[in-house]
C-alpha positions in Angstrom: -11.2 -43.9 -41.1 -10.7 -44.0 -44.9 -13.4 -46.4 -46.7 -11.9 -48.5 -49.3 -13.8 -50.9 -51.5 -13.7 -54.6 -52.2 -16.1 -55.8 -54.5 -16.1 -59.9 -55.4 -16.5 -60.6 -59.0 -19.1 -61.9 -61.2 -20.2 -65.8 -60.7 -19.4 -66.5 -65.3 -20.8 -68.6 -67.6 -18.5 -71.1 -69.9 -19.0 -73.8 -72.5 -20.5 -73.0 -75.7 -23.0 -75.4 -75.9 -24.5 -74.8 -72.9 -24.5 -70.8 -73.8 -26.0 -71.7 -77.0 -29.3 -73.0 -75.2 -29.3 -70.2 -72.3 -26.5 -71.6 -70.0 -28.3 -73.0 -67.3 -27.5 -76.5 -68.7 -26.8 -79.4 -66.3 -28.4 -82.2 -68.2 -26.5 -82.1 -71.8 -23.1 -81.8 -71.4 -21.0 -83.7 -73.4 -17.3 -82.2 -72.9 -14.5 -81.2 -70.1 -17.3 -78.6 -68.8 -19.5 -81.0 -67.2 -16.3 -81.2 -64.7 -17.8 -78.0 -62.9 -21.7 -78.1 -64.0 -22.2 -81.5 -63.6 -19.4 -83.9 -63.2 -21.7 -86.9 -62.9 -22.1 -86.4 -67.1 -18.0 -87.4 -67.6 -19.5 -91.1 -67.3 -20.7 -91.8 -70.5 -18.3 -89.5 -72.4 -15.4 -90.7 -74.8 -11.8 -89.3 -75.3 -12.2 -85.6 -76.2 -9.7 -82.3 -75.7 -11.8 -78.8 -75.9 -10.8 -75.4 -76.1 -13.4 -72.5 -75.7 -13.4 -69.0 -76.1 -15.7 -66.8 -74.0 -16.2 -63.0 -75.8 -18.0 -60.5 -74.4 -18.5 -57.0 -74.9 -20.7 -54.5 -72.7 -22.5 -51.4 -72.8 -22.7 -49.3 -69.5 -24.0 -46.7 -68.2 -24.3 -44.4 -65.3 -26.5 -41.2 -64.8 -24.7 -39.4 -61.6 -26.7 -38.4 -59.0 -24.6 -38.3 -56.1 -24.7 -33.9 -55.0 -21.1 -34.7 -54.5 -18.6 -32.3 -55.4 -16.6 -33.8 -58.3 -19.1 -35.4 -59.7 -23.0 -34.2 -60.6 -22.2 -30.8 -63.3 -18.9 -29.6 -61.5 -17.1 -30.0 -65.0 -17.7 -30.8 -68.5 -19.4 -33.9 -68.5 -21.7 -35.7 -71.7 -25.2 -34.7 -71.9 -27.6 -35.8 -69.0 -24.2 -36.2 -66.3 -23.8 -39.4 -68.2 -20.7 -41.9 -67.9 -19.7 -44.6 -70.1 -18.1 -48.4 -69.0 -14.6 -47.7 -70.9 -13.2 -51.1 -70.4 -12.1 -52.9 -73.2 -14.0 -56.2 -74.8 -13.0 -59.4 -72.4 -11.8 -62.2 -73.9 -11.7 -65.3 -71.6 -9.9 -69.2 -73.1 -10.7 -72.4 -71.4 -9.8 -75.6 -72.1 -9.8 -79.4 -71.1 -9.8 -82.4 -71.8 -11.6 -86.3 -70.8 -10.1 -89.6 -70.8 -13.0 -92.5 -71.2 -12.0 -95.6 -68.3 -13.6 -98.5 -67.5 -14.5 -98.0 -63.5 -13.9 -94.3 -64.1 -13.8 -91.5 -66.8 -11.6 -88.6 -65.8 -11.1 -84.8 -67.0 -8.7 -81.8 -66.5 -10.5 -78.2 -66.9 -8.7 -74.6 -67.1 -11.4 -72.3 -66.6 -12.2 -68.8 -65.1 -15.5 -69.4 -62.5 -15.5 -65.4 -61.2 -14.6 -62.5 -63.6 -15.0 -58.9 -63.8 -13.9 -55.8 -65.3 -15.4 -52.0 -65.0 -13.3 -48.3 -66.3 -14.9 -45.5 -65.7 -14.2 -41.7 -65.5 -16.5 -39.9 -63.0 -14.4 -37.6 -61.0 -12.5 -34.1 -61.9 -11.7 -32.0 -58.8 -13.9 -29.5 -58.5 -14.1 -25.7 -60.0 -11.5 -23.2 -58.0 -10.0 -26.2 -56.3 -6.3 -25.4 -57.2 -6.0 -21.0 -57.6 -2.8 -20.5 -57.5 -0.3 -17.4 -58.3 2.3 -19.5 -59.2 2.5 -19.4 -62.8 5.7 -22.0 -62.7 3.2 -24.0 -61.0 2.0 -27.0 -62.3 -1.1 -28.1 -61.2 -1.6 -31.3 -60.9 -3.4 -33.9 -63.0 -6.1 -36.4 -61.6 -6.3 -39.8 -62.9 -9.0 -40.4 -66.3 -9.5 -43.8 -65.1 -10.8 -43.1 -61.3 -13.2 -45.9 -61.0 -11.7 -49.6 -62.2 -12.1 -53.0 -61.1 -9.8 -55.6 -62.9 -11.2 -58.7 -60.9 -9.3 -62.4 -62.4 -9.9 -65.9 -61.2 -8.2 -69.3 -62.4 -9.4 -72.7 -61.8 -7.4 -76.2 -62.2 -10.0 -78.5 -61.3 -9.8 -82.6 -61.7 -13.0 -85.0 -62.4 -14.1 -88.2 -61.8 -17.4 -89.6 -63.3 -19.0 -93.0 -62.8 -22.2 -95.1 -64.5 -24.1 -97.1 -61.7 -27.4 -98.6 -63.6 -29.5 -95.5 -64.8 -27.2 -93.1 -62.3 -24.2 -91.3 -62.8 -22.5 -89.9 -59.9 -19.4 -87.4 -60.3 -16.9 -85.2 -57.8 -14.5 -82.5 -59.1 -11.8 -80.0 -57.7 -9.2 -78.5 -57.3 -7.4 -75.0 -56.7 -8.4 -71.4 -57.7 -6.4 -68.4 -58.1 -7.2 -65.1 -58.2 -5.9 -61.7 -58.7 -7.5 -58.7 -57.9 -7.0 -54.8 -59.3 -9.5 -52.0 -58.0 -9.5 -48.3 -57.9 -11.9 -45.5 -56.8 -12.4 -42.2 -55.6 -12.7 -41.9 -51.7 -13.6 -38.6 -50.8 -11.8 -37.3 -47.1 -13.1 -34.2 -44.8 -10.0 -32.9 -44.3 -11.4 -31.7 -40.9 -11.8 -35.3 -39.6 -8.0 -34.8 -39.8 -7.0 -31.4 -38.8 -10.2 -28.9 -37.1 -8.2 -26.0 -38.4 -9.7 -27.4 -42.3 -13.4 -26.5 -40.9 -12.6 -22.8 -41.8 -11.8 -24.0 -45.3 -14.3 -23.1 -48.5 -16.8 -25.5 -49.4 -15.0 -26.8 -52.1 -12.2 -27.6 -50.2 -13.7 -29.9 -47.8 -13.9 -33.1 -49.5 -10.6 -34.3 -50.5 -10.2 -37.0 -53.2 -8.2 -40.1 -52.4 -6.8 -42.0 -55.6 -7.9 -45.6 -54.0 -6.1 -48.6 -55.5 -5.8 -51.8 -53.8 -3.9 -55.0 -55.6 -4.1 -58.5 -54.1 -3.0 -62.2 -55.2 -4.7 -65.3 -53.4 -6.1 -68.6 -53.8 -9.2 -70.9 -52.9 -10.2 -74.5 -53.1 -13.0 -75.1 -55.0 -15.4 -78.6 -55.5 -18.5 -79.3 -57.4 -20.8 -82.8 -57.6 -23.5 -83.8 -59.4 -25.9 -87.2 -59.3 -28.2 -87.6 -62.7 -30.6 -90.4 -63.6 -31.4 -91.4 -67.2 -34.8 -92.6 -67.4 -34.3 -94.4 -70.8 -34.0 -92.1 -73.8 -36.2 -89.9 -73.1 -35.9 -87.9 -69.6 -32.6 -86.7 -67.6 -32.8 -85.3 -64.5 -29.9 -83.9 -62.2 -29.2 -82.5 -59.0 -25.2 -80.7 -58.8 -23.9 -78.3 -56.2 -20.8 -76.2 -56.4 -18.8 -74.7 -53.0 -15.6 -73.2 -52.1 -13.4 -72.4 -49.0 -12.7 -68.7 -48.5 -9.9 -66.9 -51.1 -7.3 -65.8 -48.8 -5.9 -62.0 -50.5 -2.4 -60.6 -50.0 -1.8 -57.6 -51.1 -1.2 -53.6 -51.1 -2.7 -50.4 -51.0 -1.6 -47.6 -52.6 -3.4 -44.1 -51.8 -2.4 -40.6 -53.0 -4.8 -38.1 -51.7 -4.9 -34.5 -53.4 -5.2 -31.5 -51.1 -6.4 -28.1 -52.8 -4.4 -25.0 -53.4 -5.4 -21.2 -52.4 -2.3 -19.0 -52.9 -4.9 -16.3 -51.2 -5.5 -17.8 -48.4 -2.1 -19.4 -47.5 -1.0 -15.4 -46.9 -3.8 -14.2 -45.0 -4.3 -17.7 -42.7 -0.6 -19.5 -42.5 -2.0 -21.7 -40.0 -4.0 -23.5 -42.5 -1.4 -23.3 -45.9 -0.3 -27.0 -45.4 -3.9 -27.4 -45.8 -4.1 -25.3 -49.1 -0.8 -26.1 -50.6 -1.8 -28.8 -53.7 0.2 -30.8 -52.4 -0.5 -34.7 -52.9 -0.1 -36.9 -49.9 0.8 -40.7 -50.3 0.3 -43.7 -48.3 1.0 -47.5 -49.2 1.2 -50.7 -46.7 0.5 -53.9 -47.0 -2.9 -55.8 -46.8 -4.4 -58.8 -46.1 -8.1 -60.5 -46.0 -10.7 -63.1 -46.6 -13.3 -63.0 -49.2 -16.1 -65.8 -49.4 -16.8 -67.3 -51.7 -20.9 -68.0 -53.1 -22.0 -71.7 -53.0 -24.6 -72.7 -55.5 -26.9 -75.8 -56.1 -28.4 -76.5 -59.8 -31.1 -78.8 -60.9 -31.7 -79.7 -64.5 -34.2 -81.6 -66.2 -34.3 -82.8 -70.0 -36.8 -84.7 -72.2 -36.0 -85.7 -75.7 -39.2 -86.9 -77.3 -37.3 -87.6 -80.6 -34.2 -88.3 -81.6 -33.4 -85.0 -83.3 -35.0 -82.6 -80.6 -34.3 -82.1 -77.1 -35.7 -79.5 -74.3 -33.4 -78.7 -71.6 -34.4 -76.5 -68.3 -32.0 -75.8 -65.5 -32.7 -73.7 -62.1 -29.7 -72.4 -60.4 -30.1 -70.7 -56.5 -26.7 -69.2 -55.2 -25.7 -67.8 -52.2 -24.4 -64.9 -52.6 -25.1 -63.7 -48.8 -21.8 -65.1 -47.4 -20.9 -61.9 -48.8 -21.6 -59.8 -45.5 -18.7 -58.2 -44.1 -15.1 -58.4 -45.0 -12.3 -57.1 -42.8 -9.0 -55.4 -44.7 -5.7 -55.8 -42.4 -3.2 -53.3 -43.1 0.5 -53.2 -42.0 2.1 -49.5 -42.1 -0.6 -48.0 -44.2 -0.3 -44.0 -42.9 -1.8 -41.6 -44.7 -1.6 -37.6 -43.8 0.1 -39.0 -40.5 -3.2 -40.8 -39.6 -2.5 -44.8 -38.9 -4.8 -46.9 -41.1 -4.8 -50.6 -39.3 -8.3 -52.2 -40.9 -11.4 -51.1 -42.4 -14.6 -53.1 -42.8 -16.2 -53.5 -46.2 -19.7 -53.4 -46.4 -21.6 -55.3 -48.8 -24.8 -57.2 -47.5 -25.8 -59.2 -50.6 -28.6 -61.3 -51.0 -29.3 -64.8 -52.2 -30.3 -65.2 -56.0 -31.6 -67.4 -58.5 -31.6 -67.9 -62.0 -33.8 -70.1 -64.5 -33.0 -71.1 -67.9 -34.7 -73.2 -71.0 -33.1 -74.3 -74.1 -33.8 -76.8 -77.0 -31.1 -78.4 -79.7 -32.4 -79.8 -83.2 -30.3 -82.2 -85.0 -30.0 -82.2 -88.9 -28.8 -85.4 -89.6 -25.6 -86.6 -88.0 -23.7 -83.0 -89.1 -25.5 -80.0 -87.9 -27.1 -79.1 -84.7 -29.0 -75.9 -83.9 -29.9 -74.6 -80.3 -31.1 -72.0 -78.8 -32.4 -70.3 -75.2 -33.3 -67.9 -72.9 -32.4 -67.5 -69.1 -33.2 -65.0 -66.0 -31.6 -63.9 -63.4 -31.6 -61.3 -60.5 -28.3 -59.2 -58.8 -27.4 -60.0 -55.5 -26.5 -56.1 -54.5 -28.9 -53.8 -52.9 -29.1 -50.8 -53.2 -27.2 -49.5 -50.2 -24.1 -51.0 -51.4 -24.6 -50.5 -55.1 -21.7 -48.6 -57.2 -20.1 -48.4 -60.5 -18.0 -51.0 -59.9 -20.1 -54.0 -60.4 -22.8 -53.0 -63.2 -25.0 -56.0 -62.1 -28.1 -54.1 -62.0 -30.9 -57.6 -61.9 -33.6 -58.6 -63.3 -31.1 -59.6 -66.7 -32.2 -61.1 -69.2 -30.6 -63.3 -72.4 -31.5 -64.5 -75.6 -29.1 -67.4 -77.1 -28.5 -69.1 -80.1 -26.1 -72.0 -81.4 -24.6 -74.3 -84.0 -22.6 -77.0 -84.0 -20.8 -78.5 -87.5 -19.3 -81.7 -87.0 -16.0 -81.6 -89.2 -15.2 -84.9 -90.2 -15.4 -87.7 -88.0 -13.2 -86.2 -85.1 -13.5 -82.5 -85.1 -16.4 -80.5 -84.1 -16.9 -76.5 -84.6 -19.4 -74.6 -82.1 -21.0 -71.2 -82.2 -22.9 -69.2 -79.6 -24.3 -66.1 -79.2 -25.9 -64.1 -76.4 -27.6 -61.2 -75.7 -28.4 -59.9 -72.4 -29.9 -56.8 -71.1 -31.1 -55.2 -68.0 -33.7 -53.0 -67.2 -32.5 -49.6 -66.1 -31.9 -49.6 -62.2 -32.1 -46.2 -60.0 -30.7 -45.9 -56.9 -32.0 -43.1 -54.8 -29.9 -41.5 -52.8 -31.6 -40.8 -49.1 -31.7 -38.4 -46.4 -28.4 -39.6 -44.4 -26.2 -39.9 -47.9 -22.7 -38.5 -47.8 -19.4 -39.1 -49.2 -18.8 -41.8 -46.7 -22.0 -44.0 -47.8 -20.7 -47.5 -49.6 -23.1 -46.7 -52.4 -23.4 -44.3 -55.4 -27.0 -43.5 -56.5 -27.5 -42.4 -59.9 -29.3 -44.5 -63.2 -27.7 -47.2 -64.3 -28.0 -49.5 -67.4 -26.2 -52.4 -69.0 -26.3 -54.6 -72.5 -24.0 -57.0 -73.0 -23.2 -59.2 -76.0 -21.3 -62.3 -75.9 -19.6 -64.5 -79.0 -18.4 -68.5 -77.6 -16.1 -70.2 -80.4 -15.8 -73.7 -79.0 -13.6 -76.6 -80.7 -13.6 -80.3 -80.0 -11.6 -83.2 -80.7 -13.2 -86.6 -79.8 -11.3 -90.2 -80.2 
């Protein structure tokens, strides 16, 4: 059975006044974005239309350590076996808008809830793997890019808030989409296959498998949220966020690269198929579900004055619905081996993050914020790779202003920056090419810019 890899995407952050005091905000919302962190706070809001842009650029890194052939020193790699995160900056809109009523206020939100994108190059086929007389021969060329996830989601979700003495109460929903791009390197015994391949060279005995798998699917998606205002000075909130499975359909396309011995095609002919370079393809059609992580928030403010305010949020997510996920495939045949389903491992674990903020107001014009926030990663380390460089234990700094411009308009800034300790996965004594993990050192830094602009009537 050929292992292929599903990975689900990052749970994201949005709003950029909430980023600019640590994100874990669910007291002090005061746009469209309450309609997923707290939809109770659309009560006491007036007409407003929003548009946000979430900016974030990463630093990753990986230090192989995998004795696989292809990747620890088989080729010219930076210093230390070191890799680089090649994928570009992400830039991520959103944008809504609330409507102030007197039973109910209402919102619209376009937002992205999961996100995720990794590049990497981290395989070459190995030394002597193609030898061949041929000089018209062209040998062929293995993709840069050999690790990528390209992981998209879309939400359309519709809010109602209500006032009920010192509560508000709230429910929002609506669709998600998602779209789905990944690509790795599976590495195939070829004498799994055919036995005759168990008289083959070391180097010849692990195959890479150009692994992309593309899928389109959708999810429903609701969040609530009950807060009680204890005069001016305290807030406190309970909210809760929850989907239905996203149903995938999709394809996979693999190409899988068999080495070349000009050599020993003439002295063994019942192994030249074996040896002949040439590049088998498969592609069939696939289908499965992915769960979705629950979460549950609580948030507590207390404004002593009128121009400062402390804002603390705990967030606990569960992330272990991610167990198993079955792949379907219809007419997926690669090397004339059938491929009906595989079973993704992934065996994540339940997480939680904390946050603390503060906003001073200047006068009615300026306001400043900032925060700090912790989290953990919900992978262990037996299902750890590349892919998803969520290493744990990340932490962010934050900062904020807000300019009002004029009586309607109002400009926001944000700025975070999160880092990781570095995380080591060890590799132990039963690892092969077929483990779902890829132990090496990783890091990550990541710096993200929010622009936010609001329009209130």
């Amino acid at each position: 059975m050929i292992n292929l890899l599903l990975a689900s995407g990052f749970r994201l952050s949005f709003g950029t006044v909430s980023l600019g005091m640590g994100g874990v905000n669910y007291t002090l919302l005061n746009d469209w974005t309450a309609i997923f962190w707290n939809p109770s706070l659309l009560s006491d809001q007036r007409h407003s239309f929003s548009m946000d842009l979430f900016n974030i650029y990463s630093i990753s890194t990986y230090q192989m350590n995998t004795n696989l052939m292809g990747y620890d020193g088989s080729y010219p790699r930076l210093k230390d076996n070191k890799a680089y995160n090649q994928k570009a900056p992400i830039i991520i809109p959103s944008v809504g808008f609330v409507r102030y009523g007197e039973s109910f206020t209402w919102a619209f939100g376009v937002f992205v809830p999961f996100g995720m994108g990794t590049a990497w190059d981290l395989y070459d086929p190995p030394p002597n793997y193609y030898n061949a007389y041929d000089t018209t021969w062209e040998k062929p060329s293995y993709p840069k890019i050999d690790w990528e996830s390209d992981i998209k989601t879309l939400a359309l979700w519709f809010g109602l808030g209500r006032e009920m003495g010192m509560l508000r109460i709230g429910f929002a929903g609506g669709p998600v989409l998602g779209k789905m791009y990944l690509r790795k390197v599976t590495l195939q015994d070829p004498a799994e296959i055919d036995t005759t391949a168990k008289g083959l060279p070391i180097e010849y005995r692990l195959w890479p498998i150009d692994t992309r798998i593309f899928g389109n699917g959708y999810a429903l998606g609701g969040s609530a949220g009950i807060t009680a205002l204890f005069g001016e000075m305290f807030r406190f909130a309970i909210t809760g966020r929850f989907y239905t499975p996203m149903h995938l359909d999709g394809k996979a396309i693999l190409q899988m690269f068999s080495p070349r011995n000009d050599y020993i095609a003439e002295n063994a002919p019942d192994a030249s198929m074996l040896i002949s370079g040439y590049i088998f393809k498969g592609e069939g059609m696939g289908k499965t579900l992915v769960p979705l992580p629950p979460d549950v928030g609580i948030g507590l403010s207390f404004k002593p004055v009128r121009s400062f305010t402390l804002n603390m949020g705990f967030n606990y997510v569960f992330w272990s619905v991610l167990d198993k996920v079955i792949l379907d495939f219809e007419d997926l045949v690669l090397l004339y081996n059938q491929i009906k389903s595989d079973t993704l491992e992934f065996y994540w674990k339940n997480t939680y993050e904390v946050g603390v903020g503060a906003q001073v107001s200047i006068g009615e014009r300026f306001n400043f914020r900032t925060g700090f926030s912790y989290d953990n990663s919900p992978i262990p380390d037996s299902t750890f790779t590349p892919l998803i460089p969520d290493l744990g234990k990340r932490m962010s700094f934050s900062g904020g202003l807000g300019v009002a411009l004029g009586d309607y308009w109002t400009l926001n800034l944000a700025y975070t920056y999160t880092f990781a300790p570095e995380r080591e996965i060890k590799p132990d004594e039963n690892y092969s090419a077929s483990s779902p993990y890829m132990p090496g050192k990783y890091t990550f830094v990541g710096h993200i810019v929010n622009i936010g602009l609001v329009y209130r009537w």
